[in-house]
C-alpha positions as CSV (number, residue, x, y, z in Angstrom):
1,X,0.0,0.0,0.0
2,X,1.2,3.5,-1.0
3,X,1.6,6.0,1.5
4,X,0.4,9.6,0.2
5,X,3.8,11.6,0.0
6,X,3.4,14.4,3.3
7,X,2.4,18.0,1.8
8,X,5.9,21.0,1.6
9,X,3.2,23.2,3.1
10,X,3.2,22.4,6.8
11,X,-0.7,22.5,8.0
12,X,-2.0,23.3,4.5
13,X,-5.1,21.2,5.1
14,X,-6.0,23.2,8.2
15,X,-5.7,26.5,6.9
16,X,-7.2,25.9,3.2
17,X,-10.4,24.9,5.5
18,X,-10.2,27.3,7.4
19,X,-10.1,29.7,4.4
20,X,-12.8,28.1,2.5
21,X,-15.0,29.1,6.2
22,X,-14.0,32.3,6.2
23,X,-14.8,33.1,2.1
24,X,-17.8,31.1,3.1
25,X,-19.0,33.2,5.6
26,X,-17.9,36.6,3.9
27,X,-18.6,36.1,0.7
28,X,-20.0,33.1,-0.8
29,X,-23.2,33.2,1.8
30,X,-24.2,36.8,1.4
31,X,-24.4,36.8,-2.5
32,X,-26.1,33.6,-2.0
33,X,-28.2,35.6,0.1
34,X,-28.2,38.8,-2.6
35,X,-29.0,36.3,-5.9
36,X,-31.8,34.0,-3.8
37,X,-33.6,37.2,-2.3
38,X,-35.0,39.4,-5.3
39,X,-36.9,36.3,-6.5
40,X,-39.4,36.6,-3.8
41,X,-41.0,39.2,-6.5
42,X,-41.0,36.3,-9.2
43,X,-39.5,36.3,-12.6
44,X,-41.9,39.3,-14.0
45,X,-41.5,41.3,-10.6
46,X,-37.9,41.3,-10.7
47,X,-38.1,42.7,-14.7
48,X,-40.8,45.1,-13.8
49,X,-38.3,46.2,-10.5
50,X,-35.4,47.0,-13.2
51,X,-37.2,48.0,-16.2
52,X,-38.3,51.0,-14.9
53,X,-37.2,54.5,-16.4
54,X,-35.4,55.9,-13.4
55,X,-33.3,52.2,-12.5
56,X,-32.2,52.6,-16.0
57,X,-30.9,56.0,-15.7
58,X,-29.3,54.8,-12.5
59,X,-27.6,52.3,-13.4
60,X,-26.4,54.1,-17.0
61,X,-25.0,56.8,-14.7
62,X,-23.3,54.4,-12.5
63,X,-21.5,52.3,-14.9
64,X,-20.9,54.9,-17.5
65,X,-19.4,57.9,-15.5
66,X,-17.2,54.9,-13.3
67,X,-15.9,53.3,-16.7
68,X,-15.4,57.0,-17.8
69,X,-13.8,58.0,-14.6
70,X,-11.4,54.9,-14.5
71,X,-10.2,55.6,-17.9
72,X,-9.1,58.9,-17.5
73,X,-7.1,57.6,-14.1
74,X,-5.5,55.6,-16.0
75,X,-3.2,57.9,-17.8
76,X,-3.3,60.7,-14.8
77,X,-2.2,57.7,-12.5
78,X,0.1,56.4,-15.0
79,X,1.9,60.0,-15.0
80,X,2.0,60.7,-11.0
81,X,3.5,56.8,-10.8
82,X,6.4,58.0,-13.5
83,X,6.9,60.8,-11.8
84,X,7.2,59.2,-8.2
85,X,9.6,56.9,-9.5
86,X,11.7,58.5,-11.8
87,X,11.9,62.3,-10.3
88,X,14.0,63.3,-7.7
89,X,12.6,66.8,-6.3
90,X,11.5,68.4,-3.2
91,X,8.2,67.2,-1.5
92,X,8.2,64.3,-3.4
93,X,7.7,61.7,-0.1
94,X,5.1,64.1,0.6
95,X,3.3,64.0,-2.7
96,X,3.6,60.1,-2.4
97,X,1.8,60.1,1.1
98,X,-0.8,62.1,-0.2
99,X,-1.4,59.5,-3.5
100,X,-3.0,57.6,-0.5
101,X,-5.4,59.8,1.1
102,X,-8.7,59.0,-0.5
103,X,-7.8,55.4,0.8
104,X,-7.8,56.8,4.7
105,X,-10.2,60.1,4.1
106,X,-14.3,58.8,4.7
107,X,-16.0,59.5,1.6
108,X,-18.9,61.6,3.1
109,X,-15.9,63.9,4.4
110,X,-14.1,63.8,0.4
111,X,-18.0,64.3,-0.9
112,X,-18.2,67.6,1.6
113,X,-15.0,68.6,0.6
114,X,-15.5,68.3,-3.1
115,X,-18.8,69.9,-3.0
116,X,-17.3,72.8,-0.9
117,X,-14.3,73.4,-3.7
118,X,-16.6,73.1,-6.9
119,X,-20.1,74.7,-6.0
120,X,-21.0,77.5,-7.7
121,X,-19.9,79.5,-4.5
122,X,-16.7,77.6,-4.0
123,X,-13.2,78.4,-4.6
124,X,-13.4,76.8,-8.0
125,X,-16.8,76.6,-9.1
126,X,-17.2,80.6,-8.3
127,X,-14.6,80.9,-11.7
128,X,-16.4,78.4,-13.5
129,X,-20.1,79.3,-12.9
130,X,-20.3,83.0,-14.6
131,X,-19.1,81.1,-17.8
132,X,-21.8,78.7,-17.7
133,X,-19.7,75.1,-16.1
134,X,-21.6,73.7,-13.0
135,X,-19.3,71.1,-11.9
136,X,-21.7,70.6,-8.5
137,X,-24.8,68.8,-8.8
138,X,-23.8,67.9,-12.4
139,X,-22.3,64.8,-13.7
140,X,-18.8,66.5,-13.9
141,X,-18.7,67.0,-10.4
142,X,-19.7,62.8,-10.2
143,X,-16.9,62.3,-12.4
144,X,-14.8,64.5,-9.8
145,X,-16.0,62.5,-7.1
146,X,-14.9,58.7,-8.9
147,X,-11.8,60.0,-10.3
148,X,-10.8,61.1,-6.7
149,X,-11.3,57.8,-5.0
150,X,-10.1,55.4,-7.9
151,X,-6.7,57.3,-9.1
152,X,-4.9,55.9,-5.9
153,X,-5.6,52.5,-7.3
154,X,-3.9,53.0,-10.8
155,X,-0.8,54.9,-8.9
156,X,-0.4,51.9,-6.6
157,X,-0.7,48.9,-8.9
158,X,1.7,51.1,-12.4
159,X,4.3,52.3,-9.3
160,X,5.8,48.7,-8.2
161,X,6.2,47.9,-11.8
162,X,7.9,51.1,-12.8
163,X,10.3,50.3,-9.8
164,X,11.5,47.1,-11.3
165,X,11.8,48.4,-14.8
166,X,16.0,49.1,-15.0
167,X,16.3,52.0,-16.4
168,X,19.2,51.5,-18.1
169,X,17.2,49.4,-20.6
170,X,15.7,52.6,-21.3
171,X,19.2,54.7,-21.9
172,X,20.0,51.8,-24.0
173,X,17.7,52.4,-26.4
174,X,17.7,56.2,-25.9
175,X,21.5,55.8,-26.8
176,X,20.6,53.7,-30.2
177,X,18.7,56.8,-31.1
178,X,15.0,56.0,-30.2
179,X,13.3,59.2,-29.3
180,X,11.3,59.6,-25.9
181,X,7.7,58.9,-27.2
182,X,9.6,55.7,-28.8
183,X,10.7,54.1,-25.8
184,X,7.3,54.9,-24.3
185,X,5.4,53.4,-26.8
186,X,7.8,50.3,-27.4
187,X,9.7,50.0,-23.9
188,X,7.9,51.0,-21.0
189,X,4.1,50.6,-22.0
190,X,4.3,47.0,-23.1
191,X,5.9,46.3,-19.7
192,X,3.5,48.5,-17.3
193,X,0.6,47.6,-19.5
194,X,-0.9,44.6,-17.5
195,X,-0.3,46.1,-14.2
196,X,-2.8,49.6,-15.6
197,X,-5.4,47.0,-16.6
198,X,-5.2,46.2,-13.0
199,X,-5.4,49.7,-12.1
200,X,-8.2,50.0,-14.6
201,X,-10.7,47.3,-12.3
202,X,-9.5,48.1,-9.2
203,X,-10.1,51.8,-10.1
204,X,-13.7,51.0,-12.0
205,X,-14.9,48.8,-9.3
206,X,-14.3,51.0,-7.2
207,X,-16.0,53.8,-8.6
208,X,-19.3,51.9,-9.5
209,X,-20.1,51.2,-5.7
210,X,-19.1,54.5,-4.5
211,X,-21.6,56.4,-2.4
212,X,-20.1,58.5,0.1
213,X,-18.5,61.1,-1.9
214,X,-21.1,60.9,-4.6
215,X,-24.1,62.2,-2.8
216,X,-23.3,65.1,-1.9
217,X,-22.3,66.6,-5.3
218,X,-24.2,65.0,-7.7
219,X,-27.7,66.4,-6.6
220,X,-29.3,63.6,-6.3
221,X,-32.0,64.3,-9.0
222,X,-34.2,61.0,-10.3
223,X,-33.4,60.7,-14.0
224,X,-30.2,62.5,-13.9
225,X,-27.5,62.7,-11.2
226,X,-29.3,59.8,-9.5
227,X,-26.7,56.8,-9.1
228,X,-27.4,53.2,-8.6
229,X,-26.1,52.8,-5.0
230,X,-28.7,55.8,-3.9
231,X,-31.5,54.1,-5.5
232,X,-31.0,50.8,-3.9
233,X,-30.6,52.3,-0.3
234,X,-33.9,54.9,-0.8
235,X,-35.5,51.3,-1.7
236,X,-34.4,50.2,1.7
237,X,-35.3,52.8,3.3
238,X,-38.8,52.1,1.8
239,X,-38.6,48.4,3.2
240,X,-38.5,47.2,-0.9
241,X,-35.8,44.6,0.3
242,X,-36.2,42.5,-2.5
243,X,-36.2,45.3,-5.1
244,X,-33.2,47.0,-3.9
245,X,-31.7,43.4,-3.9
246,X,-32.8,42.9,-7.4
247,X,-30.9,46.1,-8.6
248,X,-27.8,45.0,-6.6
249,X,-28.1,42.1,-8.2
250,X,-28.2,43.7,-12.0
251,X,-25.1,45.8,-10.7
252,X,-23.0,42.6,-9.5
253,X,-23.8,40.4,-13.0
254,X,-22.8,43.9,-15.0
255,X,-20.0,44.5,-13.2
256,X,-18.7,40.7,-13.4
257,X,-19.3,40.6,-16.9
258,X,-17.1,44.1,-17.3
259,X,-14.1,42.7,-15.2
260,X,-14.3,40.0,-16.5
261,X,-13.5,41.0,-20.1
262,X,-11.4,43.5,-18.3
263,X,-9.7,40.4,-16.8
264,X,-9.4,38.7,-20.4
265,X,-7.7,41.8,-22.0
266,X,-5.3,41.8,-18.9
267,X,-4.0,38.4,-19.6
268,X,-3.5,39.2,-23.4
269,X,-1.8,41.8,-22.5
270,X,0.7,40.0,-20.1
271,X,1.1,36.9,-23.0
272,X,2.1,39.6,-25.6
273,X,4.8,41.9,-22.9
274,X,6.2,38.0,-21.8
């Protein structure tokens, strides 16, 4: 009889039970929980509960302006990251500790804030108003508000990368006569490219569940500057639990199906730098 050869990993059995529990308990149950609950309303409650004008909106709103938002941290976060790594000038440790403050700053407080800078009587918005741009209580101050919490994300994941990138490959071919945008294009973005896609979901799904900072400068208005996450906790507050689960629901299968092909272009991308 043939023994079974004893596992490298010393109490690997204990603690890949242990793990399954714990995703179990925080993850696997409650979206059990979230996908069994809206079909209390049955199959042609659930579509009447998201076919509705306003959920529409919402949900438009939602995923639009946080696919929108994530794209343009992508090559704002991709430039503060450069600079981090390859600058050398005064306040730069400080500039780096403040890459990470939407992580520690409560949205409600970064929504305040925001909404204090850009209203039409703040330090910003009073220059922006008398030629017509509302940034508060408008969809660009929503796309304010998700740039703000998901540009840390792209910084964070393109900054290790860039760290491990020699730069001498990068004199190398600066020395062979390759001009800047050159080695961009051909050096360094085929090699940070996987790690921005990361950036990219991290950032988006960030943005799409966002609430805190949202509320207070997009207005709120139904049809409009309403976003998903509001909708869902005014149905709540309504005691429509199985409608507000069925539009958390319809958020959680769109934004699978968007990292996922997220997810897909990623490892492309890393096949084609390898």
């Amino acid at each position: 009889m043939r023994l079974a050869s004893p596992s490298p990993l010393p109490g690997f059995g204990t603690a890949f039970g242990l793990t399954l529990t714990w995703v179990s308990l925080i993850v696997l149950i409650p979206l059990a929980a979230l996908v069994l609950r809206p079909w209390e309303l049955g199959i042609a409650g659930v579509v009447d509960s998201l076919s509705g004008t306003r959920v529409m909106a919402a949900l438009r709103l939602s995923f639009g302006a946080a696919l929108a938002a994530a794209a343009i941290d992508v090559p704002l976060g991709l430039l503060i990251a450069w600079v981090l790594v390859r600058g050398r000038f005064p306040g730069r440790r400080l500039l780096d500790s403040l890459v990470d403050l939407p992580f520690a700053l409560p949205t409600a407080v970064a929504g305040i804030a925001l909404t204090a800078i850009y209203a039409s009587n703040g330090w910003v918005g009073s220059w922006l108003a008398p030629i017509g741009v509302n940034v508060a209580y408008a969809l660009p101050g929503i796309m304010i508000a998700l740039m703000f919490v998901g540009l840390p994300y792209v910084v964070r994941t393109v900054q290790p990368v860039l760290m491990d990138l020699a730069a001498d490959v990068e004199e190398a071919a600066a020395t062979l006569g390759a001009r800047p945008a050159q080695v961009f294009w051909r050096i360094v973005l085929p090699a940070i490219a996987p790690a921005a896609m990361t950036g990219f979901a991290m950032a988006f799904a960030r943005a799409v569940g966002e609430y805190g900072s949202v509320i207070f400068i997009a207005g709120n208005m139904p049809g409009q500057t309403e976003i998903a996450p509001l909708l869902i906790v005014i149905r709540l507050e309504q005691f429509d639990y199985a409608g507000a689960a069925a539009l958390a629901l319809a958020m959680l299968v769109l934004a699978f199906l968007i990292l996922g092909t997220v997810n897909l272009l990623q490892q492309k991308l890393f096949r084609a730098a390898r």
